[in-house]
C-alpha positions in Angstrom: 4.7 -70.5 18.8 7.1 -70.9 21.6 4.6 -72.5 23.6 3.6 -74.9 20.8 6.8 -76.0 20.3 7.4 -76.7 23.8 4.1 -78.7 23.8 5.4 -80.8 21.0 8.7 -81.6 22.6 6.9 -82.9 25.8 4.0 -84.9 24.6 6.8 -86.1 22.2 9.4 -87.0 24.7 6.6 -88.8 27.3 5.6 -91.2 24.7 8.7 -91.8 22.4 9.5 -95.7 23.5 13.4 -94.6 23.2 13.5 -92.5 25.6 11.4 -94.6 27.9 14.0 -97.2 28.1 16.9 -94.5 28.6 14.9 -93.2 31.6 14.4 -96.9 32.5 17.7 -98.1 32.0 19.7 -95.4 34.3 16.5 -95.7 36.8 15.4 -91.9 36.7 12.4 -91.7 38.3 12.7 -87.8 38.5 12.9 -88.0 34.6 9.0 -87.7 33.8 8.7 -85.2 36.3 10.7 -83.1 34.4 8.5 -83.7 31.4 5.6 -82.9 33.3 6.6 -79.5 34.3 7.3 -78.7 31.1 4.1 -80.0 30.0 2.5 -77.6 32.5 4.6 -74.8 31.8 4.3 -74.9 28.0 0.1 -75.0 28.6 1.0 -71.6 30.5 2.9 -70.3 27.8 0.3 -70.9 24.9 -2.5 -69.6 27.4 -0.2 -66.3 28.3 0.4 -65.6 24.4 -3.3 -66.2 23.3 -4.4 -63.8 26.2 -2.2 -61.1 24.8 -3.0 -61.5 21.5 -6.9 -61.3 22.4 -6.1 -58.2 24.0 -4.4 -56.5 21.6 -6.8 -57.9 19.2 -9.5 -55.8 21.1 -7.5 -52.8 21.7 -7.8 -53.5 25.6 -5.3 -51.6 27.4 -5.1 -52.7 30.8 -5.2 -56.1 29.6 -1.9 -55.8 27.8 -0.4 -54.5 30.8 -1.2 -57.3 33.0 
């Protein structure tokens, strides 16, 4: 859930036209590379709990401890 929330924050901070113009107007270049880790990050997160829950899901052991 963590993960999806973290999804919806980026996609919805990259494309909201508000914040666009605050990155524009004080000239942060760095801003959407921000974004884009936590884009990346938030992918990894919703990967991570999906694999866990498989595995538990199938009762495989050595899976939950990786």
């Amino acid at each position: 859930i963590l993960g999806c929330a973290m999804f919806g924050v980026a996609i919805w901070i990259r494309v909201e036209p508000v914040f666009q113009e605050w990155a524009e107007f004080l000239e942060l270049e760095e801003f959407y590379t921000g974004v884009y880790i936590l884009l990346i990050s938030s992918i990894f997160v919703m990967a991570l709990g999906f694999f866990g829950c498989g595995a538990a899901l199938m009762e495989h052991v050595t899976a939950l401890y990786i």
